[in-house]
Structures are given as structure tokens and as C-alpha cells.
C-alpha positions, 0 to 999 in steps of 0.5 A: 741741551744747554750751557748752565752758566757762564765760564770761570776761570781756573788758573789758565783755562776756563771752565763751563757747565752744561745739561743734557737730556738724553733718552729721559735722563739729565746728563750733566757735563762740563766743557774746558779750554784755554783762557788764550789762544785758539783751540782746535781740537777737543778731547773727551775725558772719561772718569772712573768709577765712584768718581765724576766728570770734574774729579782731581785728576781729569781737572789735571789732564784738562790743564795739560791738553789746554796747555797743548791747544787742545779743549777737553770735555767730560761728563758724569756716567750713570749714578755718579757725581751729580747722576748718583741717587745713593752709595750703590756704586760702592759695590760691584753689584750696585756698579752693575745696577747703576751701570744697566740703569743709565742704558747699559752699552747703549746708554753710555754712547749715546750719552757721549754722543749726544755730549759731543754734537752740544759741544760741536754746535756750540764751539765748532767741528774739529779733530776729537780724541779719547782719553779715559782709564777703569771706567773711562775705557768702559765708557771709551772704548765703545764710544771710540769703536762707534763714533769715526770722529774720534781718532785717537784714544788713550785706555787702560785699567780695564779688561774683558771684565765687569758689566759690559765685558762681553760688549768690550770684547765684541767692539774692541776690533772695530777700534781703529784709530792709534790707541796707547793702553795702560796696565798696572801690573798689581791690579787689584781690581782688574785682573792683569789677565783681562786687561791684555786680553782686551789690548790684544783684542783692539783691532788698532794696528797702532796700538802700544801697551804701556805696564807699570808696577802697583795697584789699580790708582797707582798709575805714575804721573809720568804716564798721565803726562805721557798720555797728554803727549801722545794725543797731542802727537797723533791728533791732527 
């Protein structure tokens, strides 16, 4: 486990890379914060799928927390950006593929896990959130329901559905902490359905349903905005 490079400046944070090797897989991963000022609190940015850790709109929800005081770190899940071996995630049977093949559940947890504790002993403890949709509240939501030092998260665009359903189901009532979930309400990927089959099953007793109108990566900027104020307000 180690930092890959020196940080660079982009605009008014600064970013830099870091590897992780995690039961026998290289987990690459990048690390933002401000460019001034102290950052004491952190948030863990889960991309979607056939995305990666530095894709446009994680790079954008960096800035807003970095703006707030707040650093924020992401990496690749299995098979994609620098995980991927192939076009295989273009399918839902290769999402399924690559998804058991980086340790399913498990695999994704202890990633995050291990992704957390490099960035702690490098930088510090301090009050950790969660901020992903579609394949970020794959990855979330079951790092959220495990790990006590998240205390606040942001999930959405997904449902008891795809290939870790059944675990989504089973952990979203040990998910405590204050949670705000979006739906997008054409979803053409996720049916509506699912997706409030799972915020209602979240065991969060602040948890808040936000539903817009539009496909699956139609979500509003507004929203995305929103979202950054709503863990700035309950992360403490």
C-alpha cells in the first residue's frame, strides 16, 4: 500500500494516486482535498458501472465537498478503469462475471476497507461518509452497513436487483446512519420497483426518498448539488 505519485493541483483541490494490494488484487485509487485550508472530514465516492474512480461526475462531487472542507477518496471496483481486462462489463452477464471475480460482497468491502485505513494512517481519522449511486450503492451500501465509521451516505439507482441483490436485501437493515436515496423514476435499467423495495428495506430512521422523472443518468444537477449539502449537514 502506498501513494503512486506526488499530488497535482486541479483547479482548487489537489489530487493524488495511490495502490493497494487487497487479498491478491491491485486496487488502484485516488485521494482529493482542498489545495487550502484543513480538511476534517473525508468521503468515500463510489463510481458507477462501466465508469472509474476519476470519472466526470465523481471528479465533480470532489470539488463540491472540497469546497465544503471535506476530502474525498475513490477507487476502481473490479473490472473497470484500471481493474478492467476487457469489454465484459458491457454485458450484465460480464457485470456479473467481473463483479464474483474481484470477491463478489466481500471482496468489494474489504477493498473499501482496506482503501479507508491507507488513507487514515496516512492523513488522519476523522468523520467518514458515503456518497454513490447504481454501482456505488452496490459497493455502499454494504460498506456502509459494515463499517461504524461511515455516518452518513447518499444511495440511489439501485434496487434489490443485479448480482449482489440478495446481499443488498439481507444488509440493507443494518444500515443506520442518516441516508438520503434517489430514484429516477423512468429508470431504464433498475426497475422503480426494486429501488424502493430497498429504501424501504434500509433500517435508517433518517432516511429521505428523493424521485425525479428521466432515465437511469438523467439525474439533475440540482440533486448532485443537494446531495453534497446534505453530507456536509449531517457529517460532524
Amino acid at each position: 500500500m502506498a501513494w503512486r505519485s506526488d499530488e497535482v493541483s486541479i483547479e482548487k483541490i489537489t489530487e493524488r494516486a495511490f495502490d493497494l494490494t487487497v487479498n491478491g488484487q491491485n486496487v488502484p485509487g485516488v485521494y482529493w482535498r482542498p489545495k487550502s485550508g484543513n480538511a476534517n472530514r473525508i468521503a468515500l465516492l463510489g463510481h458507477g458501472g462501466s465508469t472509474h474512480k476519476k470519472v466526470e461526475y465523481v471528479q465533480l462531487v470532489a470539488t463540491l465537498l472540497a469546497q465544503r472542507g471535506i476530502a474525498s477518496m475513490a477507487i476502481d471496483g473490479p473490472g473497470h478503469g484500471e481493474r478492467a481486462s476487457g469489454s465484459e462489463v458491457r454485458s450484465t452477464e460480464g457485470f456479473s462475471d467481473i463483479w464474483n471475480a474481484g470477491g463478489g460482497t466481500q471482496g468489494i468491502v474489504a477493498d473499501w476497507h482496506a482503501a479507508l485505513n491507507f488513507i487514515e494512517a496516512e492523513e488522519g481519522v476523522r468523520p467518514a461518509c458515503w456518497w454513490g449511486l447504481s454501482m456505488g450503492t452496490m459497493m455502499g451500501l454494504p460498506v456502509t452497513a459494515s463499517d461504524t465509521r461511515i455516518r452518513v451516505a447518499l444511495l440511489g439507482l439501485m434496487g434489490i436487483w443485479g448480482p449482489n441483490g440478495d446481499d443488498l436485501k439481507r444488509l440493507a437493515p443494518e444500515v443506520l446512519c442518516p441516508v438520503r436515496f434517489l430514484v429516477q423514476w423512468d429508470d431504464e435499467i433498475v426497475p422503480r420497483e426494486a429501488c424502493l423495495e430497498l429504501y424501504d428495506a434500509l433500517g435508517s430512521e433518517k432516511k429521505t426518498l428523493h424521485a425525479n422523472p428521466g432515465i437511469h443518468t438523467a439525474v439533475p444537477q440540482t440533486e448532485i448539488a443537494g446531495s453534497v449539502e446534505y453530507l456536509d449537514r449531517y457529517l460532524k
